[in-house]
C-alpha positions as YAML, in Angstrom:
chain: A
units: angstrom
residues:
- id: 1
  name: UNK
  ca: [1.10, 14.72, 3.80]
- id: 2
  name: UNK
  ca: [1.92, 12.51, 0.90]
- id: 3
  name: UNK
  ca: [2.02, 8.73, 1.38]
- id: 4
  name: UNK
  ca: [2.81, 6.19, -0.68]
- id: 5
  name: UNK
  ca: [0.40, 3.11, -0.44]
- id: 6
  name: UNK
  ca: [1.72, -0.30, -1.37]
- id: 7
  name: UNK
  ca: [0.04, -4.21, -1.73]
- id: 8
  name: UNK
  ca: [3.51, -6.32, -1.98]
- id: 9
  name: UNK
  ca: [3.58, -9.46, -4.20]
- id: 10
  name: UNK
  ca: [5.75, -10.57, -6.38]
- id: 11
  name: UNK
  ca: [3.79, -10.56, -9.79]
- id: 12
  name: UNK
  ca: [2.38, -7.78, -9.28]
- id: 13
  name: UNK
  ca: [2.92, -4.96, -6.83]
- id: 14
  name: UNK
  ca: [0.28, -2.44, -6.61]
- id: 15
  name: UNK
  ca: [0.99, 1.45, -5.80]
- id: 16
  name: UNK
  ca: [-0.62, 4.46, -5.01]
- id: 17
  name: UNK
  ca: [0.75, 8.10, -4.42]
- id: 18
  name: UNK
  ca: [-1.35, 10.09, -2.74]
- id: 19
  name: UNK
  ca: [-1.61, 13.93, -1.35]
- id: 20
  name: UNK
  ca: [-3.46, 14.48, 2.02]
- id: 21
  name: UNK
  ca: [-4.18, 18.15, 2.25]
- id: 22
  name: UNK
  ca: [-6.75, 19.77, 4.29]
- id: 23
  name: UNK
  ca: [-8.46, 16.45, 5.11]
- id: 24
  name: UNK
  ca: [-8.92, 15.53, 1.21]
- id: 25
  name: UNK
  ca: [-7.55, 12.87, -0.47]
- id: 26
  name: UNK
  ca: [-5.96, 13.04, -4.24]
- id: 27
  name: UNK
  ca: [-4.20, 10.30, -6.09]
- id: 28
  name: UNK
  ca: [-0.74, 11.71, -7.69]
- id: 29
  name: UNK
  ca: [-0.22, 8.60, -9.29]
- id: 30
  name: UNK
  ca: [-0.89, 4.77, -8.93]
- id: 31
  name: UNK
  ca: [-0.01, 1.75, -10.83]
- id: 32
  name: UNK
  ca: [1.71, -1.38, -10.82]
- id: 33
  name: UNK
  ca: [5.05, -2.95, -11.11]
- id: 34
  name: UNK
  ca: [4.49, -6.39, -12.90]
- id: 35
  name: UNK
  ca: [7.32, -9.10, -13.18]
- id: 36
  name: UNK
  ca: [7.10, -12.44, -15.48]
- id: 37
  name: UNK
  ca: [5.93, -15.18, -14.18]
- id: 38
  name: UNK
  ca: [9.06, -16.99, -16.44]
- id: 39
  name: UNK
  ca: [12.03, -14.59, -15.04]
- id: 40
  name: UNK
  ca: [14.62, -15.65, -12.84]
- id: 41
  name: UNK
  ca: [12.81, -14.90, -9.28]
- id: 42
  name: UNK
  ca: [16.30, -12.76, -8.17]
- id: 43
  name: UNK
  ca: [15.50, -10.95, -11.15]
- id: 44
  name: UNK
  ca: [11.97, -10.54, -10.33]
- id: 45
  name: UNK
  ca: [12.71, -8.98, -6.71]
- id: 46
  name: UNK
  ca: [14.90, -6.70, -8.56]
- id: 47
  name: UNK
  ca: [13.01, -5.12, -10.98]
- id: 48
  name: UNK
  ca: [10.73, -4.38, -7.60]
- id: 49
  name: UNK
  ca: [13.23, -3.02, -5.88]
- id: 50
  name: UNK
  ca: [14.05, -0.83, -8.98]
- id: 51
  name: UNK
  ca: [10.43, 0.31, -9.42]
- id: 52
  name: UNK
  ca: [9.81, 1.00, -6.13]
- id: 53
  name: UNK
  ca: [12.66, 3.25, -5.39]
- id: 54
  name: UNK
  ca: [12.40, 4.85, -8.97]
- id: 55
  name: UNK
  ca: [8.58, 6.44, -7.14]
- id: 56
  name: UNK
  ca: [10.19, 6.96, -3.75]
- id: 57
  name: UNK
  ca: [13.24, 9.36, -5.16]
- id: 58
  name: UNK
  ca: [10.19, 11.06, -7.45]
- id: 59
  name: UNK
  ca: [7.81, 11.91, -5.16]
- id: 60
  name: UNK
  ca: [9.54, 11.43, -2.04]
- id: 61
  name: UNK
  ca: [6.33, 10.57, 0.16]
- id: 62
  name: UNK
  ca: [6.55, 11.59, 4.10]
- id: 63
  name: UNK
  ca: [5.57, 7.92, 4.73]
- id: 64
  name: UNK
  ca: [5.22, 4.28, 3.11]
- id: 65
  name: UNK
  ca: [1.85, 2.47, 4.21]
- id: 66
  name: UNK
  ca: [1.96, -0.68, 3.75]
- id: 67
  name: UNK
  ca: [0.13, -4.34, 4.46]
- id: 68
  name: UNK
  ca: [0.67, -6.63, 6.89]
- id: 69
  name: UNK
  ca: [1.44, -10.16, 6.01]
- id: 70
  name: UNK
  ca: [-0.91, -12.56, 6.08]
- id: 71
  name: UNK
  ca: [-1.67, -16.19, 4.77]
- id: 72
  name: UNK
  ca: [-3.68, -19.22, 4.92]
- id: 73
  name: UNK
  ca: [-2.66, -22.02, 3.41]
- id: 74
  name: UNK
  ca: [-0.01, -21.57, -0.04]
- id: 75
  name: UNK
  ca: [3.54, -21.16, 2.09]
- id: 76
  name: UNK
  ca: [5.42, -21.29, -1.17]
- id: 77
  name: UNK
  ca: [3.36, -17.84, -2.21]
- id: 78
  name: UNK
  ca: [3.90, -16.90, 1.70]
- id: 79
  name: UNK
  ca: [7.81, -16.93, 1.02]
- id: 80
  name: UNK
  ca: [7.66, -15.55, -2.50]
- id: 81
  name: UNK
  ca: [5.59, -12.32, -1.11]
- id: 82
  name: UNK
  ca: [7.93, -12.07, 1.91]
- id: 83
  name: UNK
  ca: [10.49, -11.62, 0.04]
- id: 84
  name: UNK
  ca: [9.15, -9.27, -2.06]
- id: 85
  name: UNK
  ca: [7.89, -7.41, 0.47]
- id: 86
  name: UNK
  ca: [11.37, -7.27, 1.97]
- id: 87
  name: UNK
  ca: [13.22, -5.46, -0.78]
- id: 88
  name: UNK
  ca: [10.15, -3.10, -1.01]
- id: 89
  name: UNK
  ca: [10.58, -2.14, 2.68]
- id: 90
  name: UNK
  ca: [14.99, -1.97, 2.16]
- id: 91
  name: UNK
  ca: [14.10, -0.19, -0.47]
- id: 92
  name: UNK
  ca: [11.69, 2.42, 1.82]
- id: 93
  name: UNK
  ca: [14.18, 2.20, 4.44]
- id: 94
  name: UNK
  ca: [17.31, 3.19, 2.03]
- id: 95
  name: UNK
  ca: [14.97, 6.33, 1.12]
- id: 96
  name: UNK
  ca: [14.60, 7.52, 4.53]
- id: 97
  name: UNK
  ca: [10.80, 6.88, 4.27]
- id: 98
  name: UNK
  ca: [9.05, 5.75, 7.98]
- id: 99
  name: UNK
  ca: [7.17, 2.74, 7.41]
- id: 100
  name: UNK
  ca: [3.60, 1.96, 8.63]
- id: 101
  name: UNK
  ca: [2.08, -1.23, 8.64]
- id: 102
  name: UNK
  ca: [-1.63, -2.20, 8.66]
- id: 103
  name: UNK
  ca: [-3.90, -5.15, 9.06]
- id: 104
  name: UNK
  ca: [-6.62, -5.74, 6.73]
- id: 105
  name: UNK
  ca: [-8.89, -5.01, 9.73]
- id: 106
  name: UNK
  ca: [-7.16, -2.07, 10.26]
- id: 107
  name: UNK
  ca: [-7.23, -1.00, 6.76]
- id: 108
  name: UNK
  ca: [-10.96, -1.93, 6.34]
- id: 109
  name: UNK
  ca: [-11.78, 0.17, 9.37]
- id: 110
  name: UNK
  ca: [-9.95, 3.39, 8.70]
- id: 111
  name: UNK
  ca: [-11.34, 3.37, 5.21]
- id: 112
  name: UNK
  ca: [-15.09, 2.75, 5.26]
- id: 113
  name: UNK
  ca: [-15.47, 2.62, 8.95]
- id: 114
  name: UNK
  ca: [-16.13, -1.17, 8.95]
- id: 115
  name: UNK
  ca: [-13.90, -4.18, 9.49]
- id: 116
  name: UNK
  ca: [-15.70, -6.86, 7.69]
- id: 117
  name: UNK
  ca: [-16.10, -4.57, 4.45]
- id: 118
  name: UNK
  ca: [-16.42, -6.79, 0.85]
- id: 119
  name: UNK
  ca: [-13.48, -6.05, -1.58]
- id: 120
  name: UNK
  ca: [-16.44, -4.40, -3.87]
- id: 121
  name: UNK
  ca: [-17.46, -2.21, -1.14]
- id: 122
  name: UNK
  ca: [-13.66, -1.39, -0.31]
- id: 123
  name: UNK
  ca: [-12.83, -0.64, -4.01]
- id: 124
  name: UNK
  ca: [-15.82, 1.81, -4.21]
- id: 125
  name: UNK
  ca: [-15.30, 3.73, -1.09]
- id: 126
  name: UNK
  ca: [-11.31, 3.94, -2.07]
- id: 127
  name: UNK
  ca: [-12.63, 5.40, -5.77]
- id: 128
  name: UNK
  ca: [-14.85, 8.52, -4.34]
- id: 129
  name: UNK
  ca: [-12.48, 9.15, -1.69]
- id: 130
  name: UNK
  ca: [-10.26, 9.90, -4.38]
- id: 131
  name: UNK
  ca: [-12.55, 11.36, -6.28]
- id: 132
  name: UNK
  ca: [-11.59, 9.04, -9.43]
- id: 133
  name: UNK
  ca: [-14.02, 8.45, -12.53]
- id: 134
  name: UNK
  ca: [-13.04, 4.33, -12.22]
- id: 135
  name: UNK
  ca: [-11.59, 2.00, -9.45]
- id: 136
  name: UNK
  ca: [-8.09, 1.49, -10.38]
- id: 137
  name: UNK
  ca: [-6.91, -1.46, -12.12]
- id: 138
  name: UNK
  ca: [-5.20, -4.09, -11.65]
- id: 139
  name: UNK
  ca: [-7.14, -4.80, -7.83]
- id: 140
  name: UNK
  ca: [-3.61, -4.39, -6.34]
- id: 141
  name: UNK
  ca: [-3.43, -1.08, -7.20]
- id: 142
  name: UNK
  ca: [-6.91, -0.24, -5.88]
- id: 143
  name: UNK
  ca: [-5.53, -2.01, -2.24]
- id: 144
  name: UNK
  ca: [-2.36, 0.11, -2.42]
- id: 145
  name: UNK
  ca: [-4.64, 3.38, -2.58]
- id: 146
  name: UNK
  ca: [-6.93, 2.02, 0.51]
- id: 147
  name: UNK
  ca: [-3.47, 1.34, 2.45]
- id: 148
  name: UNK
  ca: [-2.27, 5.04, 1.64]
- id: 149
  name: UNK
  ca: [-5.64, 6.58, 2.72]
- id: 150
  name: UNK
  ca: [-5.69, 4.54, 5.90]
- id: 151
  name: UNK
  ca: [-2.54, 6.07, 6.77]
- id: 152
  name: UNK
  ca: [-3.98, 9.08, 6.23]
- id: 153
  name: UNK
  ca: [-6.94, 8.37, 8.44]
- id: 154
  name: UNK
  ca: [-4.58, 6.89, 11.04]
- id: 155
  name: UNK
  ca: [-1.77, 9.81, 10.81]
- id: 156
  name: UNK
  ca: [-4.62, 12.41, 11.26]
- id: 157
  name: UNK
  ca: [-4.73, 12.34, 15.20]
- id: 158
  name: UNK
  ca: [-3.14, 10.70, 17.79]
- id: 159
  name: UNK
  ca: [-6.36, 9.52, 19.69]
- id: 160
  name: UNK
  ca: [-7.65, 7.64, 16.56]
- id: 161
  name: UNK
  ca: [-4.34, 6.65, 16.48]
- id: 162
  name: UNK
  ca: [-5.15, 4.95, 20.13]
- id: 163
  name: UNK
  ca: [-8.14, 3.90, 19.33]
- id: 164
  name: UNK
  ca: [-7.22, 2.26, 15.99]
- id: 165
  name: UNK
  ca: [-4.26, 0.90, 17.47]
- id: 166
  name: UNK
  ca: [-2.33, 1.98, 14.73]
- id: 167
  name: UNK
  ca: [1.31, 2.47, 15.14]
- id: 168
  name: UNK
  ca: [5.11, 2.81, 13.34]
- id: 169
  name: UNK
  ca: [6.85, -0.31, 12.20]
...
């Protein structure tokens, strides 16, 4: 199974391909697709747009894993990120790509088998899962791997499925 992890923003968006096979996990690539802070925001959601269907046509993943939205306080970065996250998911839905979307709980447990895990302990458990030499940079694209392997975790049987209560957007 190959699934494409993302962490939606707007300045940055973190990605991460990556191969399930035989219950192992191997990044095919990961990255990030950065916008200027100074550019027109239209301009901004399509350059992500772009970017985002640019990996989906190459490696054409069997799903998109993404995060669920949530905020505390900043509405105007709420917005900015919904937005974003919108033309990421037209641009998964345009591709043909089912869409999966996780809590951080969700994500948390599935990948180190704890819900209150520390972004340290997240990052480092995401890194020798994938069996890389260093945890990704930026931290977006470290999240975007976690979100593809806990679609992998979550795709892997239907009663952890259940018990997860993971399911299709």
């Amino acid at each position: 199974m190959k699934i494409l992890g993302i962490d939606p923003g707007y300045a940055i968006v973190g990605y991460g391909v990556v191969l399930k096979e035989a219950g192992r996990y191997r990044s095919l690539e990961h990255g990030a697709i950065t916008t200027e802070a100074k550019q027109d925001f239209n301009l901004r959601l399509a350059k992500i747009y772009d970017g985002i269907s640019f990996i989906l046509q190459k490696h054409q993943p069997d799903a998109v894993s993404i995060e669920k939205l949530f905020f505390q306080n900043n509405q105007k970065t709420a917005i900015g990120v919904a937005e974003a996250r919108g033309v990421i998911l037209l641009a998964a839905v345009k591709a043909g790509v089912p869409i999966f979307e996780y809590t951080p709980l969700q994500i948390k447990t599935a990948v180190t088998g704890y819900g209150r895990a520390q972004k340290p302990q997240m990052m480092e458990v995401t890194r020798r899962t994938l069996c890389l030499k260093e945890v990704p940079k930026p931290d977006d694209t470290a999240d975007a791997l976690a979100m593809a392997i806990c679609h992998g975790q979550a795709a892997s049987t239907r009663l952890r499925q259940q018990l997860l209560g993971f399911s299709p957007r």
